[in-house]
KEGUDO-312773 format. One record per residue (C-alpha): x, y, z. Coordinates in steps of 0.001 Angstrom, whole numbers, padded with zeros to 6 digits, always signed. Example, Ala and Ser with C-alpha at 12.3 -4.5 7.8 and 13.67 -1.06 7.14 Angstrom:
BEGIN
+012300-004500+007800
+013670-001060+007140
// end
This chain:
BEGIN
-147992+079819-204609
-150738+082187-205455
-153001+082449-202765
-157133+081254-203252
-159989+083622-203219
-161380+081634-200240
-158157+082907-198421
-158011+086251-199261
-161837+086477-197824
-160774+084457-194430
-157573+087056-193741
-159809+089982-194492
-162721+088785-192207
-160087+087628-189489
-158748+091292-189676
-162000+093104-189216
-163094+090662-186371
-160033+091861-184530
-162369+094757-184105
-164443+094295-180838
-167385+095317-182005
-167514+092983-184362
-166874+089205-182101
-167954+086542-183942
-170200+088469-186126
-168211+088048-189211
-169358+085947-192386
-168423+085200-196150
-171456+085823-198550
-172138+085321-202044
-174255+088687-201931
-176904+091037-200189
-179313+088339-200640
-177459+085643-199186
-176039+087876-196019
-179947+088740-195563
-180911+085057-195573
-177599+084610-193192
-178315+083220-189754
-176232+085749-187868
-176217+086529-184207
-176689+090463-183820
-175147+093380-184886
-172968+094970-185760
-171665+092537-188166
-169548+092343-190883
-169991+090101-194275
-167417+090164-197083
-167960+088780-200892
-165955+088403-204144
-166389+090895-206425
-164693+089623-208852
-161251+090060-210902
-159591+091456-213583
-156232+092119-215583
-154531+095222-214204
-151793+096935-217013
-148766+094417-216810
-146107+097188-217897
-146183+099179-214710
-146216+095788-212626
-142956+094001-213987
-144188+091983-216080
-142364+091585-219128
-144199+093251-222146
-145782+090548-224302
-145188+088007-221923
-148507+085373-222583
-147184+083332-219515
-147355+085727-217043
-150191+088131-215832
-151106+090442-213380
-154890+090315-211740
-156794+092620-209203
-159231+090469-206692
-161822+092644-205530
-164181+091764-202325
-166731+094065-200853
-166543+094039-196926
-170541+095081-195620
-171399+096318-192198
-174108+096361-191112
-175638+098551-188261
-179324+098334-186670
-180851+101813-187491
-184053+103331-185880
-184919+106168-187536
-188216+106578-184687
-185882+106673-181741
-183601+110199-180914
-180169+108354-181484
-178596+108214-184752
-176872+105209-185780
-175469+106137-189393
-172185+107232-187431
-171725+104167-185767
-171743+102267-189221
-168985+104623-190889
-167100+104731-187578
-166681+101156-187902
-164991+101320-192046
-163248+104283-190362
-161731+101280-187645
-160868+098755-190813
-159099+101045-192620
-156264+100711-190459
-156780+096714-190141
-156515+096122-193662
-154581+099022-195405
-151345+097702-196604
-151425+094546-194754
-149274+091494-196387
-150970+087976-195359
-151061+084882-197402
-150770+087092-200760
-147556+088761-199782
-149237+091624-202048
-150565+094798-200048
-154262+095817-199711
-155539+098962-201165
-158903+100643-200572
-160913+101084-203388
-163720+103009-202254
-166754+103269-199873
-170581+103120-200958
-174000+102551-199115
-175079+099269-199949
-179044+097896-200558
-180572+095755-198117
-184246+094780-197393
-183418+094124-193600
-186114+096313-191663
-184086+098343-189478
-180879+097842-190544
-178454+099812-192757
-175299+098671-194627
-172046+099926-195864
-169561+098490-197968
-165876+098840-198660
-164030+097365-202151
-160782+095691-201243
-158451+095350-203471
-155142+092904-203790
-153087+091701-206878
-152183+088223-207509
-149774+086716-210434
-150768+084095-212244
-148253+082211-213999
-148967+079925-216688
-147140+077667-218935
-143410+078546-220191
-143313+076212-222809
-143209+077379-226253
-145544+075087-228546
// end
């Protein structure tokens, strides 16, 4: 059974709230816009949303050449944290922020859950947000999924 896209985002926030400095502070957004109209309950917190997906090159994946029933797709979700950030006071917060993707990286690299297909990192970025006071981070997660489709020849 291939799993859902509302699955894949549940296991990955349930991994990064094993983090304690996370708690309950974890939520599934549509995108910076909805996370900033989020009611959340502090910081730091931790958002993820769905990126999006797309066919990954079904030679190197076993996946029989020329197969039209078969296919091989990458599911990409950003996971956001977000930090509060006072550039006025004498402590610096931007470590604290990649500190915490340093702590997920071990969470979610390579883990197996309701996929049964491995996590990969895809890459880190500083992500836009018009919170006053607050900065944000994002990692792209990446997992593979199979999609069957119909074997019968018409």
């Amino acid at each position: 059974m291939t799993a859902k896209v509302s699955e894949l985002i549940a296991e990955i926030i349930a991994r990064c709230k094993t983090l304690p400095e996370f708690g309950d502070r974890g939520y599934s957004v549509y995108d910076m816009d909805d996370l900033e109209t989020t009611a959340f309950n502090g910081f730091p917190l931790v958002a993820v949303t769905y990126e999006g997906r797309e066919p990954v090159d079904n030679s190197v994946n076993g996946v029989a050449r020329g197969s039209c029933s078969a296919t091989v797709l990458a599911l990409r979700f950003m996971v956001v944290v977000g930090v509060e950030y006072q550039s006025i006071s004498n402590e610096d917060t931007k470590p604290t922020a990649t500190d915490l993707l340093d702590a997920i990286i071990p969470v979610m690299l390579g883990y197996k859950g309701v996929n049964n297909r491995p996590w990969k990192l895809v890459g880190e970025t500083p992500v836009d947000g018009a919170l006053e006071g607050v900065i944000f981070y994002g990692q792209i997660w990446e997992t593979e999924i199979i999609i069957s489709g119909s074997f019968v020849q018409n």
